[in-house]
mmCIF entry with sequence, helices, sheets and N, C-alpha, C, O atoms, coordinates in Angstrom:
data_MODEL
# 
_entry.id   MODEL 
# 
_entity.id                         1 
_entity.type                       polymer 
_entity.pdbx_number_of_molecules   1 
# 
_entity_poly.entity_id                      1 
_entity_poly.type                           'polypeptide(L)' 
_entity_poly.nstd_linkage                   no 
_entity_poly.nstd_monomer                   no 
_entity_poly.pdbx_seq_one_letter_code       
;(UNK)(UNK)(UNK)(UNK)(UNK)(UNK)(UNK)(UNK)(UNK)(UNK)(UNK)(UNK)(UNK)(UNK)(UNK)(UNK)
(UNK)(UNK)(UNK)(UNK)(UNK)(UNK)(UNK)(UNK)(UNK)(UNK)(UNK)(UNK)(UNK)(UNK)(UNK)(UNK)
(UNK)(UNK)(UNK)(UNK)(UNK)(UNK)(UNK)(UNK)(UNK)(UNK)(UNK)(UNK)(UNK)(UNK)
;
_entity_poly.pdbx_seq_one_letter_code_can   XXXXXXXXXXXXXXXXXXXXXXXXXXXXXXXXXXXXXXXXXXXXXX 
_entity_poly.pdbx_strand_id                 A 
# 
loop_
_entity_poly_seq.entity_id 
_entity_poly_seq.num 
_entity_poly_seq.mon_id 
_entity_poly_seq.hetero 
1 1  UNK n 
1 2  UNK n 
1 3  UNK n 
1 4  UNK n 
1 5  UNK n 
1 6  UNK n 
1 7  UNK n 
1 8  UNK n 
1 9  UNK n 
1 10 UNK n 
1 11 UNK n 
1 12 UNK n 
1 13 UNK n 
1 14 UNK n 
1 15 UNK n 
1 16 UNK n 
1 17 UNK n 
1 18 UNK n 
1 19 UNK n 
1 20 UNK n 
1 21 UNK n 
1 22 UNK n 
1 23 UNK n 
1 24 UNK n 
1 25 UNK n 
1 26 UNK n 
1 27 UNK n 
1 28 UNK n 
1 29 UNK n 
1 30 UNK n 
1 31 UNK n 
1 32 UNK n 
1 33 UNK n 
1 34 UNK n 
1 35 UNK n 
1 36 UNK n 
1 37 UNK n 
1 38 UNK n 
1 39 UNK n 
1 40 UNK n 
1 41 UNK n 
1 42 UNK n 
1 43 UNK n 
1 44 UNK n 
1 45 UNK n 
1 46 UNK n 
# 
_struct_asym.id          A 
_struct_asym.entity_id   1 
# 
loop_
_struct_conf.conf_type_id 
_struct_conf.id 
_struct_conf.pdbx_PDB_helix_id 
_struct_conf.beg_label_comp_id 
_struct_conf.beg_label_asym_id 
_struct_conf.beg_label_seq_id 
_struct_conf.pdbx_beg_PDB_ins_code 
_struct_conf.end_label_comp_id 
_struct_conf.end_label_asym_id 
_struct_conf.end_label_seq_id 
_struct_conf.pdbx_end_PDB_ins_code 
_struct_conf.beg_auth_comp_id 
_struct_conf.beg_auth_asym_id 
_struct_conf.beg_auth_seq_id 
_struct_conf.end_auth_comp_id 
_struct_conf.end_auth_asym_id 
_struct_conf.end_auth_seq_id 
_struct_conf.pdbx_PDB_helix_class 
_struct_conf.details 
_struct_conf.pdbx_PDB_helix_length 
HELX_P HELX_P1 AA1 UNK A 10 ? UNK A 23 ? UNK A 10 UNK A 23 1 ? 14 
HELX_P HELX_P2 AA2 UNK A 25 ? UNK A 35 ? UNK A 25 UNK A 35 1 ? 11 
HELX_P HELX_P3 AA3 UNK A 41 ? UNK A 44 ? UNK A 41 UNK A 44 1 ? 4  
# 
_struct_conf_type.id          HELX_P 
_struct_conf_type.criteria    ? 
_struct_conf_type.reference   ? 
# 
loop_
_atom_site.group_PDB 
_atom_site.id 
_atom_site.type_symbol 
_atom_site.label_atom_id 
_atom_site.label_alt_id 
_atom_site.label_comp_id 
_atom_site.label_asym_id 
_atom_site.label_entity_id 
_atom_site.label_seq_id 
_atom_site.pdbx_PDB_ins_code 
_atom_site.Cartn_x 
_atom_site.Cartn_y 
_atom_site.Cartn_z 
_atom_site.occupancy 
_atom_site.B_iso_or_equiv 
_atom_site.pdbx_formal_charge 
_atom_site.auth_seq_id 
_atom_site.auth_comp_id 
_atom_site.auth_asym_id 
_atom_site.auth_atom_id 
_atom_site.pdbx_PDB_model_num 
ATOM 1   N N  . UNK A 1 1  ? 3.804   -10.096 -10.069 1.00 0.00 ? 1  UNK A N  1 
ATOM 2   C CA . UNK A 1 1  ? 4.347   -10.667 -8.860  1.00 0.00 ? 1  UNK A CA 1 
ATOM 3   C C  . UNK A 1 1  ? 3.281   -10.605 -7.771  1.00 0.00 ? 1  UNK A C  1 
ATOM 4   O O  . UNK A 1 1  ? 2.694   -9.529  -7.660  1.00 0.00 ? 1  UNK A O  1 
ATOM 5   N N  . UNK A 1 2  ? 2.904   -11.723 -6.850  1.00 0.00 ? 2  UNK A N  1 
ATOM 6   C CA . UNK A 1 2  ? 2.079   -11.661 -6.079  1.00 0.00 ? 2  UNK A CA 1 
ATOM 7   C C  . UNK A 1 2  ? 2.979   -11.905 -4.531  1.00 0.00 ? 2  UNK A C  1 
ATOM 8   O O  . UNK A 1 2  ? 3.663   -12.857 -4.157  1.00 0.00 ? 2  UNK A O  1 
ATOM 9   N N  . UNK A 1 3  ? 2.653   -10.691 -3.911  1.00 0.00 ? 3  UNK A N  1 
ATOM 10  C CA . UNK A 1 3  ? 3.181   -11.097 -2.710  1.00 0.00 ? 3  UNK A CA 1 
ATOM 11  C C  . UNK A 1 3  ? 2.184   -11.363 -1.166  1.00 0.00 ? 3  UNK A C  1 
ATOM 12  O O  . UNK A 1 3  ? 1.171   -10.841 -0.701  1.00 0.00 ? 3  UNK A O  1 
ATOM 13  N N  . UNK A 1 4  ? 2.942   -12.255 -0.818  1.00 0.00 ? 4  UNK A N  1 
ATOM 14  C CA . UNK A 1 4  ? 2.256   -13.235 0.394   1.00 0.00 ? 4  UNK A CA 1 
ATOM 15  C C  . UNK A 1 4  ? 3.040   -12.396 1.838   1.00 0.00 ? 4  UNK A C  1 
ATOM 16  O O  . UNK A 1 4  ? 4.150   -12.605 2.327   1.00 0.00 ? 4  UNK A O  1 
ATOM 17  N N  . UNK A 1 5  ? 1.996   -11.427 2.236   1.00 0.00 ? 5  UNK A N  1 
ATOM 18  C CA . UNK A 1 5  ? 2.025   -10.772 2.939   1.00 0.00 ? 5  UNK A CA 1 
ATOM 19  C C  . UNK A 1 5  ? 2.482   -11.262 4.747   1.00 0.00 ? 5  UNK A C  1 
ATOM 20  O O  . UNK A 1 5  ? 3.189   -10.644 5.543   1.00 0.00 ? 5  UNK A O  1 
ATOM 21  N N  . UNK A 1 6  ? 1.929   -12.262 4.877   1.00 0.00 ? 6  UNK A N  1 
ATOM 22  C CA . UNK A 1 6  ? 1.956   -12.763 5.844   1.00 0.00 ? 6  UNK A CA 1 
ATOM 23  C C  . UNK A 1 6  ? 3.130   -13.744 5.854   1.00 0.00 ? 6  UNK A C  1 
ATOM 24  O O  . UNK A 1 6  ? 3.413   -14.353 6.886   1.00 0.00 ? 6  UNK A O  1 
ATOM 25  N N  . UNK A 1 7  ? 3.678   -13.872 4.946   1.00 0.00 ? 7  UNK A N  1 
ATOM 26  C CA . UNK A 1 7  ? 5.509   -14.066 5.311   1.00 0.00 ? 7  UNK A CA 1 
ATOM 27  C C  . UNK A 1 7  ? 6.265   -13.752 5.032   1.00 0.00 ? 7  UNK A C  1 
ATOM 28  O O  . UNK A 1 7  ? 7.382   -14.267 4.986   1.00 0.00 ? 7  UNK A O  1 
ATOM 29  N N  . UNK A 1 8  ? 5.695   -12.232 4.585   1.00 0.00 ? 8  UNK A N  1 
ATOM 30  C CA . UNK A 1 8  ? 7.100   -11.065 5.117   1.00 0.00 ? 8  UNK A CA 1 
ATOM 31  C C  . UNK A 1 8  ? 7.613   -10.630 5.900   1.00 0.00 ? 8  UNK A C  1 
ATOM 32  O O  . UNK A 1 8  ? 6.914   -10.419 6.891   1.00 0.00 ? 8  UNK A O  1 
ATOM 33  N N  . UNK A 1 9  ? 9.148   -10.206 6.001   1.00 0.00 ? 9  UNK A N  1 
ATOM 34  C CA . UNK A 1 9  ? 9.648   -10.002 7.232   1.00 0.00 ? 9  UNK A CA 1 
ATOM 35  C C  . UNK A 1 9  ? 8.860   -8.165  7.122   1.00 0.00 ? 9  UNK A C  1 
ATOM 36  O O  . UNK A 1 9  ? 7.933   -7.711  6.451   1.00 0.00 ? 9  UNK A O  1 
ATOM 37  N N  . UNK A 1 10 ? 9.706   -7.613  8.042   1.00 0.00 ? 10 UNK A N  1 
ATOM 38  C CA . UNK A 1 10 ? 9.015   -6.160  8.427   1.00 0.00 ? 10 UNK A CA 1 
ATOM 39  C C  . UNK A 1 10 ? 9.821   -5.434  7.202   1.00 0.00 ? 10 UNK A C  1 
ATOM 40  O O  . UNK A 1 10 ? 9.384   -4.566  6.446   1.00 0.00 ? 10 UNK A O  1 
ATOM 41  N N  . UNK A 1 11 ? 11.397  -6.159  7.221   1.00 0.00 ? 11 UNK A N  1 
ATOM 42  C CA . UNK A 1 11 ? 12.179  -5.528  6.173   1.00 0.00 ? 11 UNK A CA 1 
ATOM 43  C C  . UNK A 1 11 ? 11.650  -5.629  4.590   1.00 0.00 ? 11 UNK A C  1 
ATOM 44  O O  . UNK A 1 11 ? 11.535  -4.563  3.985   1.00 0.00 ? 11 UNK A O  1 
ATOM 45  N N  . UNK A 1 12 ? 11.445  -6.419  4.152   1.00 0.00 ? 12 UNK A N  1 
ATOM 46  C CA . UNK A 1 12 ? 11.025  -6.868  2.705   1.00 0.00 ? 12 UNK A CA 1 
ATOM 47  C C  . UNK A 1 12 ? 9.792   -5.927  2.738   1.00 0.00 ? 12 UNK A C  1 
ATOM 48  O O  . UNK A 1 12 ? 9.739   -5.011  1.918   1.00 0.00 ? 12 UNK A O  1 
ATOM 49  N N  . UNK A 1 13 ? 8.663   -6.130  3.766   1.00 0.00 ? 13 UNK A N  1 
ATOM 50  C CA . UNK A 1 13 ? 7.833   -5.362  3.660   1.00 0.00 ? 13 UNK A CA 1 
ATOM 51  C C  . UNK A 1 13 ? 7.993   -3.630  3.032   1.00 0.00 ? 13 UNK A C  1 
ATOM 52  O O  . UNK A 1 13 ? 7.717   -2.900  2.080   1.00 0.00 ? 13 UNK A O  1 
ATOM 53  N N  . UNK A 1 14 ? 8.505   -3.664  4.075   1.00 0.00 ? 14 UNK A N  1 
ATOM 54  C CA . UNK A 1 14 ? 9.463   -1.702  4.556   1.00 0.00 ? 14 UNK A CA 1 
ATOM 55  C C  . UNK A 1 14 ? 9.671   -1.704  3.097   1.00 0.00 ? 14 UNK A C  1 
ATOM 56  O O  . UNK A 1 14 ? 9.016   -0.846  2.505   1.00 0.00 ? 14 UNK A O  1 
ATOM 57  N N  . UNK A 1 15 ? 10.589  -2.623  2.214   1.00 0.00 ? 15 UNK A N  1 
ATOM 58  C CA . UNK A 1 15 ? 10.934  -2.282  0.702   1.00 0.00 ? 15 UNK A CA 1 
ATOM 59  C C  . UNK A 1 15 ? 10.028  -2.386  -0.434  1.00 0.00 ? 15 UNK A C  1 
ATOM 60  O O  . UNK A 1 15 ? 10.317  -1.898  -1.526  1.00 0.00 ? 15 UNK A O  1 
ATOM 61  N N  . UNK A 1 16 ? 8.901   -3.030  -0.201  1.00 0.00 ? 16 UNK A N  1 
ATOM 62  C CA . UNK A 1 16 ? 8.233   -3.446  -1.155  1.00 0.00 ? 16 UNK A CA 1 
ATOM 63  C C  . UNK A 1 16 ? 7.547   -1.879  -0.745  1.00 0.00 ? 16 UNK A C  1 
ATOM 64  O O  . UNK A 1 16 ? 7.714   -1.153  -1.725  1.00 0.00 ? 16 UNK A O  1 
ATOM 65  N N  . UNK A 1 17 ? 6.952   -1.252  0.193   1.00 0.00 ? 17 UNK A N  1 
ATOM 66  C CA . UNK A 1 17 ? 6.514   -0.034  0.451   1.00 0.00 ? 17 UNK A CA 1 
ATOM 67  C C  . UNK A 1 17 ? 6.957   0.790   -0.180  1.00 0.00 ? 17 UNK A C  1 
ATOM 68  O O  . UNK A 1 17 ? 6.224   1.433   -0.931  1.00 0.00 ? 17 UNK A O  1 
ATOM 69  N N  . UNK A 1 18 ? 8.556   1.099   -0.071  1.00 0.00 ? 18 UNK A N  1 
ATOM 70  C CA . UNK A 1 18 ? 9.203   2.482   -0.629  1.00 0.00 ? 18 UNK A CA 1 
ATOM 71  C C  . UNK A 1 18 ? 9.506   2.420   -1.994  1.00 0.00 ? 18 UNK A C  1 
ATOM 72  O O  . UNK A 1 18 ? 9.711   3.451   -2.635  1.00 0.00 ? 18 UNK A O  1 
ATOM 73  N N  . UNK A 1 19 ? 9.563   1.063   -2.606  1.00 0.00 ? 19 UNK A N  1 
ATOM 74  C CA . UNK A 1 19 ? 9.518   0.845   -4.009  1.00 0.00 ? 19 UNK A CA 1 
ATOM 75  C C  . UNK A 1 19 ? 8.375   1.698   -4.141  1.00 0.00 ? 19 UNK A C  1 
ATOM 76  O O  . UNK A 1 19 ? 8.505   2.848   -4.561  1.00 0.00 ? 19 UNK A O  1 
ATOM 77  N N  . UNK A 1 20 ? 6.919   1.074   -3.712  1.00 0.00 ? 20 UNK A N  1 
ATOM 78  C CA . UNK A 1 20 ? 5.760   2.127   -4.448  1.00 0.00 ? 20 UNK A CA 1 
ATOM 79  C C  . UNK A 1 20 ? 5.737   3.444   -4.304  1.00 0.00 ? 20 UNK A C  1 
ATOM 80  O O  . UNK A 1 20 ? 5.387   4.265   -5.151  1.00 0.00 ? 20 UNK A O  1 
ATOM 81  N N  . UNK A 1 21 ? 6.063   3.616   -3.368  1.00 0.00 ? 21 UNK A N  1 
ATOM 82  C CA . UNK A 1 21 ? 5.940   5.308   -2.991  1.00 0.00 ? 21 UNK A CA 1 
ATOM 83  C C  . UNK A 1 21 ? 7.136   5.818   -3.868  1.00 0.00 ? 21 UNK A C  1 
ATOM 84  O O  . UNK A 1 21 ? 7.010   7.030   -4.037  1.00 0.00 ? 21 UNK A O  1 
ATOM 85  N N  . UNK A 1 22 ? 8.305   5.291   -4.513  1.00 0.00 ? 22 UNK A N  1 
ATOM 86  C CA . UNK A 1 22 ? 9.663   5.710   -5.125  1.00 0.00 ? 22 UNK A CA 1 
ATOM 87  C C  . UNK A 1 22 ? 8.400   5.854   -6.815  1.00 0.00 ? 22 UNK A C  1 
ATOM 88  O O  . UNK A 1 22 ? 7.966   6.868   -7.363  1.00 0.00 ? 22 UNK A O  1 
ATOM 89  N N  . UNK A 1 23 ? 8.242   4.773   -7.064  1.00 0.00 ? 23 UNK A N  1 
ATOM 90  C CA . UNK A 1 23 ? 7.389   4.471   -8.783  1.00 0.00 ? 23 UNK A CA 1 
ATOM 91  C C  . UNK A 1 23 ? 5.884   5.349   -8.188  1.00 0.00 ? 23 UNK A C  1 
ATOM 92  O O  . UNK A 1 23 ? 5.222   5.824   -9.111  1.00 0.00 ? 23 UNK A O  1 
ATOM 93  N N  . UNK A 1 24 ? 5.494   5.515   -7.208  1.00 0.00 ? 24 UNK A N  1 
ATOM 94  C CA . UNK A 1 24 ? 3.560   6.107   -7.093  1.00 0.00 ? 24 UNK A CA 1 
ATOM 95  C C  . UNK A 1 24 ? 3.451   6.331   -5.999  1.00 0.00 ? 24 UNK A C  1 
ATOM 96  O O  . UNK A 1 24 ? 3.088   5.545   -5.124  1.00 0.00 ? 24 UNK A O  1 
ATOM 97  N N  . UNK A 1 25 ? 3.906   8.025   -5.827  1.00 0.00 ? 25 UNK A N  1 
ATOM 98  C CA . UNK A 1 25 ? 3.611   8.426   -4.304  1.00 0.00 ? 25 UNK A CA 1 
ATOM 99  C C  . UNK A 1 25 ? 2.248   8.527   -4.101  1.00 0.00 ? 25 UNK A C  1 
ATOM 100 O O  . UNK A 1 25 ? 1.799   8.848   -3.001  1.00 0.00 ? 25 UNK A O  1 
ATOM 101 N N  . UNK A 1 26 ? 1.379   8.230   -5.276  1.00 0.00 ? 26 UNK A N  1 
ATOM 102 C CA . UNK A 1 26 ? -0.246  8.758   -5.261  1.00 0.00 ? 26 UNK A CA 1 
ATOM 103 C C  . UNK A 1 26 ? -1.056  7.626   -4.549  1.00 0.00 ? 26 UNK A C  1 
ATOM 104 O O  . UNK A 1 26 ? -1.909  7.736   -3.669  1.00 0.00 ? 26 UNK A O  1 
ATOM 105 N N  . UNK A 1 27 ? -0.528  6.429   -5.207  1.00 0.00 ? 27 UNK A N  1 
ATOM 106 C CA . UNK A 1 27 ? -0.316  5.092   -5.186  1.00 0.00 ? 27 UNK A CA 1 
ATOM 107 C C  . UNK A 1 27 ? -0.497  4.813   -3.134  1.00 0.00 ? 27 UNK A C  1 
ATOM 108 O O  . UNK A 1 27 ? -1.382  4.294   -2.454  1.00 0.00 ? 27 UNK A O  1 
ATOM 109 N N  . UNK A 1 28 ? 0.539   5.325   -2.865  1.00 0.00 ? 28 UNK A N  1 
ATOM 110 C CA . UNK A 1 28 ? 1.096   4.665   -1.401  1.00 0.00 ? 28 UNK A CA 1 
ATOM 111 C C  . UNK A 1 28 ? 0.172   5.837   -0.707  1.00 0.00 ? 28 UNK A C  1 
ATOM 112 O O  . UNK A 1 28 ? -0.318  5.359   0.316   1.00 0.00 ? 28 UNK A O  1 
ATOM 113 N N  . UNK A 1 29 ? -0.145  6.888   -0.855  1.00 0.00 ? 29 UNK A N  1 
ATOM 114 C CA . UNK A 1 29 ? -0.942  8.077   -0.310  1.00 0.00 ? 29 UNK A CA 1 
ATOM 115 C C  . UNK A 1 29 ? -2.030  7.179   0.120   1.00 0.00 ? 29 UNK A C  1 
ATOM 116 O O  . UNK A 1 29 ? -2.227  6.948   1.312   1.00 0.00 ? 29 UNK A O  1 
ATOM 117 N N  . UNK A 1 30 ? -2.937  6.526   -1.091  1.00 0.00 ? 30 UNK A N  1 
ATOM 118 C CA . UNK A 1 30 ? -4.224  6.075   -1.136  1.00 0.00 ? 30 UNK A CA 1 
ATOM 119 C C  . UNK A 1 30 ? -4.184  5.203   -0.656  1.00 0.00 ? 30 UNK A C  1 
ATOM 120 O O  . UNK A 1 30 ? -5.233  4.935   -0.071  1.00 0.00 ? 30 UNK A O  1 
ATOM 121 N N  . UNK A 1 31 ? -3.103  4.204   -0.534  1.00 0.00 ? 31 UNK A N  1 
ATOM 122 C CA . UNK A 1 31 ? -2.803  2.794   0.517   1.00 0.00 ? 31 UNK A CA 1 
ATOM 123 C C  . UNK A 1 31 ? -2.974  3.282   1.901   1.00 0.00 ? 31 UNK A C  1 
ATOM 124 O O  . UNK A 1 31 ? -3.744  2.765   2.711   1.00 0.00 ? 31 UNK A O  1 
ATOM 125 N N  . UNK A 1 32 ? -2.188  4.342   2.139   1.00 0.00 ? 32 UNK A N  1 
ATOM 126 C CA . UNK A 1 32 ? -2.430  4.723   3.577   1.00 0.00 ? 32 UNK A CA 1 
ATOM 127 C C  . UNK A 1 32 ? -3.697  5.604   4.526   1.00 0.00 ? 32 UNK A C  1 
ATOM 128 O O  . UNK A 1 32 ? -4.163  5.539   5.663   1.00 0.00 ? 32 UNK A O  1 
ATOM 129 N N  . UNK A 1 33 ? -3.868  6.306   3.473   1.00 0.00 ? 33 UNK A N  1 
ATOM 130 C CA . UNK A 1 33 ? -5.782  6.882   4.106   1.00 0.00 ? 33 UNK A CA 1 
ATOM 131 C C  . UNK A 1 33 ? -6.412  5.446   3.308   1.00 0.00 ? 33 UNK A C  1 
ATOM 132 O O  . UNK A 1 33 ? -7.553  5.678   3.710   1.00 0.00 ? 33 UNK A O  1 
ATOM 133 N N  . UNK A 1 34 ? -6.547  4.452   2.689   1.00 0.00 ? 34 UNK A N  1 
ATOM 134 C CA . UNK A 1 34 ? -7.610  3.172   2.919   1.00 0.00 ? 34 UNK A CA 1 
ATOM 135 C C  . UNK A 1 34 ? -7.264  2.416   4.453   1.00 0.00 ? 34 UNK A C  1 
ATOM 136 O O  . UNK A 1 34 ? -8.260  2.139   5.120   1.00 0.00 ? 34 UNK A O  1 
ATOM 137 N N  . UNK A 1 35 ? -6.021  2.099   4.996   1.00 0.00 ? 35 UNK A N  1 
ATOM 138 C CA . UNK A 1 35 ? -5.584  1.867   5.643   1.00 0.00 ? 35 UNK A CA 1 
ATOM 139 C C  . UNK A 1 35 ? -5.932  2.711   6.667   1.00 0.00 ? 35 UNK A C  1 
ATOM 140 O O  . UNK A 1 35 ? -6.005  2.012   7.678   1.00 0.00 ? 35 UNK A O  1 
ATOM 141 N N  . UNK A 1 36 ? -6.209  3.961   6.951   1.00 0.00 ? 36 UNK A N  1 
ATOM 142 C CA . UNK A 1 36 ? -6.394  4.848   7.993   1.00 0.00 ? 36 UNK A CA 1 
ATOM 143 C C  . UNK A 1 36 ? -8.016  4.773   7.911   1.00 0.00 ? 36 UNK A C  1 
ATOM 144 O O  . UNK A 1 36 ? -8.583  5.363   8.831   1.00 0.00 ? 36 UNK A O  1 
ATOM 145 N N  . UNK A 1 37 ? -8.672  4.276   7.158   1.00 0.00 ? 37 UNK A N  1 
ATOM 146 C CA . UNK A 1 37 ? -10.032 4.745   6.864   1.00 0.00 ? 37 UNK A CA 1 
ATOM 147 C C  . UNK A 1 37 ? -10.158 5.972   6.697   1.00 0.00 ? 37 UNK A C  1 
ATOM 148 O O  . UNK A 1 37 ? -11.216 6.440   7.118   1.00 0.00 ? 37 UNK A O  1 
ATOM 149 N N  . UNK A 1 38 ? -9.445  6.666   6.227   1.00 0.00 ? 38 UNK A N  1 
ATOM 150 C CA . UNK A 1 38 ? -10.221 8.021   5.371   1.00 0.00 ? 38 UNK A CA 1 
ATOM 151 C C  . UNK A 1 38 ? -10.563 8.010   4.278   1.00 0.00 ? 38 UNK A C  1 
ATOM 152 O O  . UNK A 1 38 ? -10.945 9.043   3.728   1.00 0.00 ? 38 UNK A O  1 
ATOM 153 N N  . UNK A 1 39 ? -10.501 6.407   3.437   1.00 0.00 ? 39 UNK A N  1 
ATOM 154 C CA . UNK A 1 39 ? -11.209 6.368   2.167   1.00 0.00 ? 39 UNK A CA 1 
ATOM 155 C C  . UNK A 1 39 ? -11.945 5.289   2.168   1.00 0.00 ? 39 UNK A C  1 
ATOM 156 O O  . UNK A 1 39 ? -11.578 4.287   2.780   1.00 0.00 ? 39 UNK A O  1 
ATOM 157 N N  . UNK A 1 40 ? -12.973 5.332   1.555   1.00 0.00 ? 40 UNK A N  1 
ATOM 158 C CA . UNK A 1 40 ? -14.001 4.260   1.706   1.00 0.00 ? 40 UNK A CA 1 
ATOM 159 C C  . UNK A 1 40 ? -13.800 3.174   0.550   1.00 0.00 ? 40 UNK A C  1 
ATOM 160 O O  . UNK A 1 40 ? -13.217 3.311   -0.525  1.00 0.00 ? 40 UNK A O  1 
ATOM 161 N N  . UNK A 1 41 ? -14.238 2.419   0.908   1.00 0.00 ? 41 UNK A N  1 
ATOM 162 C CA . UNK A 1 41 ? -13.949 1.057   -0.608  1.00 0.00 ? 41 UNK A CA 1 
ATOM 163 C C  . UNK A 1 41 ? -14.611 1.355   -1.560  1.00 0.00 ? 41 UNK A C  1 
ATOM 164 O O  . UNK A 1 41 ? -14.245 1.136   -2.715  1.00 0.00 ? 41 UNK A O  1 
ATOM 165 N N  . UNK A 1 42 ? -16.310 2.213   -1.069  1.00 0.00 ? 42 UNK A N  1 
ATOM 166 C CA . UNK A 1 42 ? -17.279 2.936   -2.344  1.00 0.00 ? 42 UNK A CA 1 
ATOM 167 C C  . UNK A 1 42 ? -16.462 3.959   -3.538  1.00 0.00 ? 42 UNK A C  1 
ATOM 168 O O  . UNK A 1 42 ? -16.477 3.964   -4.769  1.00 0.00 ? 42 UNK A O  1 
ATOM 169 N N  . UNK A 1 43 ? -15.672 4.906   -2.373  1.00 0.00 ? 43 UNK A N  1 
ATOM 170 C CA . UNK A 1 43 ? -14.742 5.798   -2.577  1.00 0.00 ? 43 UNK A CA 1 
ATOM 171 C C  . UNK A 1 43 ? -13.698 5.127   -4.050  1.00 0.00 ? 43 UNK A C  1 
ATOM 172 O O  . UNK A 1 43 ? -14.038 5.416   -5.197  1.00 0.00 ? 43 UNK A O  1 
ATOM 173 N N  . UNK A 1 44 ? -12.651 4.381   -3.820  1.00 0.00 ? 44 UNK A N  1 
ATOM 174 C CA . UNK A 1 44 ? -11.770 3.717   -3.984  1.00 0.00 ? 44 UNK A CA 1 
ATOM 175 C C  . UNK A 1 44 ? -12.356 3.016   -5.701  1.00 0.00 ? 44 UNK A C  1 
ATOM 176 O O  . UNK A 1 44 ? -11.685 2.993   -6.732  1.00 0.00 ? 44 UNK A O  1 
ATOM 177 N N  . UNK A 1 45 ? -13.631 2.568   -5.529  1.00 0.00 ? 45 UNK A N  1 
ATOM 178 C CA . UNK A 1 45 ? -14.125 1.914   -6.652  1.00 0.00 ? 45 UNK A CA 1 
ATOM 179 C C  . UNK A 1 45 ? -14.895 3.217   -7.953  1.00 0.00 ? 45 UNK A C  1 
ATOM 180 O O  . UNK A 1 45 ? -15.273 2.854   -9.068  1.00 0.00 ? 45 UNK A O  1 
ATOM 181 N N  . UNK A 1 46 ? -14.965 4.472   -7.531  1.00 0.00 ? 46 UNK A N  1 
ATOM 182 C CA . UNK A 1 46 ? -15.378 5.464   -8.729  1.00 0.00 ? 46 UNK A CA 1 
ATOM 183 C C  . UNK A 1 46 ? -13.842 6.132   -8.861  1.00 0.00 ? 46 UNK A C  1 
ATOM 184 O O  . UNK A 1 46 ? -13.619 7.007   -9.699  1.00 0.00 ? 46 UNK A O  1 
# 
């Protein structure tokens, strides 16, 4: 499934979020420090 970010509402968003963090809290951890920049893309790729 590919989702088109930019016409999601905040809600769909909000769910498509807690789905991952429900199936890969490790998953949504690493979404959010890439997102915070505490992980680097160098990081991210080893």
């Amino acid at each position: 499934m590919i989702l088109d970010l930019g016409k999601m509402t905040q809600a769909e968003f909000d769910e498509v979020m807690a789905d991952i963090k429900a199936r890969n809290p490790n998953l949504l951890q690493l979404i959010t420090d890439f997102l915070d920049r505490k992980v680097t893309p160098e990081e991210v790729d080893d």
